[in-house]
DRENVOKE-369042 format. One record per residue: x, y, z of N, C-alpha, C in turn; residue in three letters; residue number from 1; chain. Coordinates in steps of 0.1 Angstrom, whole numbers, plus 2048, in hexadecimal, padded with zeros to 3 digits. Layout:
<atoms>
- nc1;nc2;nc3;cac1;cac2;cac3;cc1;cc2;cc3;code;pos;unit
- X;Y;Z;X;Y;Z;X;Y;Z;ala;NUM;A
...
</atoms>
This chain:
<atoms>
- nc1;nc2;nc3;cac1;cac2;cac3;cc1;cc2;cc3;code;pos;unit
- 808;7F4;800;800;800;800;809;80D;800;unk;1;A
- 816;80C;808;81D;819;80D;822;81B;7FF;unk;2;A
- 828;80D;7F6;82C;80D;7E8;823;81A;7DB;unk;3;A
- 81B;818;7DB;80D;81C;7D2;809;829;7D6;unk;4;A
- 805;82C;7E0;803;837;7E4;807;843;7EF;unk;5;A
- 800;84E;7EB;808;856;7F1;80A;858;7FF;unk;6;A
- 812;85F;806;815;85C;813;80A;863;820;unk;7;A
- 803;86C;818;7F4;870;824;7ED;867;822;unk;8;A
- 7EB;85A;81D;7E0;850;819;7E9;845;822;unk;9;A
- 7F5;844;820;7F9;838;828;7FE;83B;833;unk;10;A
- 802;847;839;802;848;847;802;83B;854;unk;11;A
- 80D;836;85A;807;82D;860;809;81E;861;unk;12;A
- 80D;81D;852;80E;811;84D;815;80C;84F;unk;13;A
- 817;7FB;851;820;7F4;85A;828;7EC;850;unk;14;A
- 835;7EA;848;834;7E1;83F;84A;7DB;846;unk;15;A
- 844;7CE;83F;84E;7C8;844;84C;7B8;849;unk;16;A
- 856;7B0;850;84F;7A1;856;850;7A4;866;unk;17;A
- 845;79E;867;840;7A1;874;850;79A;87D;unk;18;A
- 853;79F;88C;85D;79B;894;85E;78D;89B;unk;19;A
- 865;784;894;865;773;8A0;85E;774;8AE;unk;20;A
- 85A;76F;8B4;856;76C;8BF;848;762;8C1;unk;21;A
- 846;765;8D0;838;75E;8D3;82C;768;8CD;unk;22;A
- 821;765;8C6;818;76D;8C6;806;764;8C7;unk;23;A
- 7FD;76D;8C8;7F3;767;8CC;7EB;770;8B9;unk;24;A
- 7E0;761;8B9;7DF;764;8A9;7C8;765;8B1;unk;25;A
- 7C6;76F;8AB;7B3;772;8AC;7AE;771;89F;unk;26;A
- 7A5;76E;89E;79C;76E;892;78F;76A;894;unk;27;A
- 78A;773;891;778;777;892;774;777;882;unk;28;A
- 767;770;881;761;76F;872;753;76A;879;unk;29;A
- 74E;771;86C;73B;76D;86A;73A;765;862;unk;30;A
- 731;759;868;72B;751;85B;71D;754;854;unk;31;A
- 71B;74E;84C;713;753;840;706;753;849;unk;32;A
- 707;74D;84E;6F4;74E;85A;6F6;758;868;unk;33;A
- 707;75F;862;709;76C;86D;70B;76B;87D;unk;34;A
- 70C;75C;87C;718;75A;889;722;75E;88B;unk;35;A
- 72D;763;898;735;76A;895;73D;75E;89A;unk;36;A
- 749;758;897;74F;74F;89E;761;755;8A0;unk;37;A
- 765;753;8AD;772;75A;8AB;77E;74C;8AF;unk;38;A
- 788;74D;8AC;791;742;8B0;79D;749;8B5;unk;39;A
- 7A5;743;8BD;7B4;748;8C5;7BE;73E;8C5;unk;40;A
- 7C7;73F;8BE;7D1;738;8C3;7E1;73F;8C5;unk;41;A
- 7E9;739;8CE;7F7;739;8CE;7FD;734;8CA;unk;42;A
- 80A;73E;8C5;811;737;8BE;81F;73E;8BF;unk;43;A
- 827;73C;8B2;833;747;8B2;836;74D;8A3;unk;44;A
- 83A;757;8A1;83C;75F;893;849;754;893;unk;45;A
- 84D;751;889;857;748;883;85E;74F;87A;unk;46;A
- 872;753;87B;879;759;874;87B;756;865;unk;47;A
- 872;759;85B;871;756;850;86F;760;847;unk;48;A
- 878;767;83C;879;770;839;86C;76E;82C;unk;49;A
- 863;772;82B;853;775;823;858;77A;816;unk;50;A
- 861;788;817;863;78B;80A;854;78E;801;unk;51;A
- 84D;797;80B;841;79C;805;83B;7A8;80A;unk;52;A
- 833;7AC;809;830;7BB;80D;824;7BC;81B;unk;53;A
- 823;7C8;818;815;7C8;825;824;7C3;838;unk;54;A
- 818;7BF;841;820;7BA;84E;81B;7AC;84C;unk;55;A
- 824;7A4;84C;823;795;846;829;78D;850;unk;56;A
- 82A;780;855;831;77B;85D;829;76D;85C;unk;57;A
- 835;761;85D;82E;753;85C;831;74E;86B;unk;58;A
- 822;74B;86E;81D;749;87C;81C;735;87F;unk;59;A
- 827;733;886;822;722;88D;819;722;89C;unk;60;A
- 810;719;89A;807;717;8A4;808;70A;8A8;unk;61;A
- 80D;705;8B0;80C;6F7;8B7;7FF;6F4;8B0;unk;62;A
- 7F9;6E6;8AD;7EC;6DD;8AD;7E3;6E4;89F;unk;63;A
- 7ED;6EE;898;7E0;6F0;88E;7DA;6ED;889;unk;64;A
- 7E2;6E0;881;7DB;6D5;87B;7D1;6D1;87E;unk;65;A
- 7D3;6CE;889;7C4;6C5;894;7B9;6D4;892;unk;66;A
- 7BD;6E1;899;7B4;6E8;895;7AE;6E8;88C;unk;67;A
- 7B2;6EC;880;7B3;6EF;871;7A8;6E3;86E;unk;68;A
- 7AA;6D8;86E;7A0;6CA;86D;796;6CB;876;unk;69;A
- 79A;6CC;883;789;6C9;88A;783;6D9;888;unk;70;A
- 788;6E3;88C;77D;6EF;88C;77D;6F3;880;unk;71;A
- 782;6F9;877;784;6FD;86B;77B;6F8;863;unk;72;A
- 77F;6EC;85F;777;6E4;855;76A;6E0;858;unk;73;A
- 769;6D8;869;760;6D1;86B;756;6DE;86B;unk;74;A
- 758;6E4;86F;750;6F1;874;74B;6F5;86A;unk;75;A
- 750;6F9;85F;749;6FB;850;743;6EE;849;unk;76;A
- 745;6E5;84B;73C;6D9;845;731;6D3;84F;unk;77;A
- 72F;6DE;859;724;6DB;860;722;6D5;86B;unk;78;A
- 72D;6C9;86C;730;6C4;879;733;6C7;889;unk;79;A
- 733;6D6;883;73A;6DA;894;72C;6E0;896;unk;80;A
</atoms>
């Protein structure tokens, strides 16, 4: 964004890879029948150079898998 345009429009803007450490990841979303469902996990930013724009960082989460399969999916295919 800070690329493209001018600098009273991007004021602010964070760009770069996010810093190694522990971090805690939130995410809140509405489903189509306007439930709001949020999820939390921990984890850690992992030292891996992105080589991309925007604030970017590749995040490990102990168990995501297991997440990712039972809440994620099952949850959208109706089962949860």
């Amino acid at each position: 964004m800070a690329r493209a345009l001018p600098v009273e429009v991007t004021n602010g803007t964070l760009e770069g890879d996010i810093q190694p450490g522990l971090a805690t990841v939130y995410r809140l979303q509405s489903t189509a029948d306007t439930k709001l469902r949020a999820y939390i996990a921990q984890g850690e930013v992992i030292p891996v150079a992105t080589r991309s724009f925007g604030s970017i960082g590749i995040f490990g989460i102990k168990n995501m898998s297991r997440f990712y399969r039972h809440v994620l999916i099952e949850s959208t295919c109706g089962r949860f």
